[in-house]
Phi, psi and omega in degrees: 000045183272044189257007178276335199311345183265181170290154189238123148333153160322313187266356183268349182301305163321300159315301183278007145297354183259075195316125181101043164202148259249106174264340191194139120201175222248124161250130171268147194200123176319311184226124190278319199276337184321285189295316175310292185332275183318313187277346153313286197279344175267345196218007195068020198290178156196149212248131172236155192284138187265178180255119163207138172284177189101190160261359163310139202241103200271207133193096179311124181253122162239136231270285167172180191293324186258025182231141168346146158276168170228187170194160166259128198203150172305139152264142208264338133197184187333290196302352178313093139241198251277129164235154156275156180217139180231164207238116173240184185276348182174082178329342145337281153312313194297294196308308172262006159287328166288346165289327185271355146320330220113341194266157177253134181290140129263011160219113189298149197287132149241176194234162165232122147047036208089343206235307168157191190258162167195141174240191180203153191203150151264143194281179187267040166221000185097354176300145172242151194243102160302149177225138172250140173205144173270152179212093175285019203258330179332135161198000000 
């Protein structure tokens, strides 16, 4: 999930300042440029190759001025579709507050790079979820 990794506008700063609420999100795709094409030509997106570290192959999707930023990505496996991510105060708590919910984790908290933590869980109905907090101290 190293798709947080670019720069925010002022106002986008602001916006993903607000915790508990829907900050990214990541589409996975067997063929990155395949899809970009399709969501390109159905919603007008456009798509730029991100900077991120690591080996991840990334893509920014841009949306429009009032939407979540996203990003495009190799999926990472069968079971990989489409997360959403909400921006909390401590991918910690947050893990474990979804756990005494019902939800099961299924990407353990990692960090990206400079930037910050992020896990991922199923919610109790199987939905998967991101949870995010930014850290630049994250390594």
């Amino acid at each position: 999930m190293a798709a947080l990794y670019y720069r925010l506008t002022k106002s986008e700063m602001r916006r993903s300042a607000m915790l508990n609420t829907l900050c990214f999100f990541e589409i996975p795709a067997d063929d990155p440029e395949a899809l970009q094409k399709f969501y390109g030509t159905l919603f007008g997106w456009t798509f730029e190759k991100a900077k991120v570290p690591g080996r991840f192959r990334l893509y920014e999707v841009k949306t429009g001025a009032d939407s979540p930023r996203g990003g495009l990505t190799a999926r990472q496996d069968p079971a990989h579709t489409i997360v959403n991510y909400v921006k909390v105060e401590s991918v910690d708590d947050a893990l474990a507050k979804a756990q005494k919910l019902g939800a099961m984790v299924v990407v353990p908290k990692k960090p990206v790079e400079g930037v910050g933590w992020y896990a991922v869980v199923l919610d109790p109905q199987g939905n998967r979820l991101g949870l995010w907090t930014d850290d630049p101290s994250a390594a």
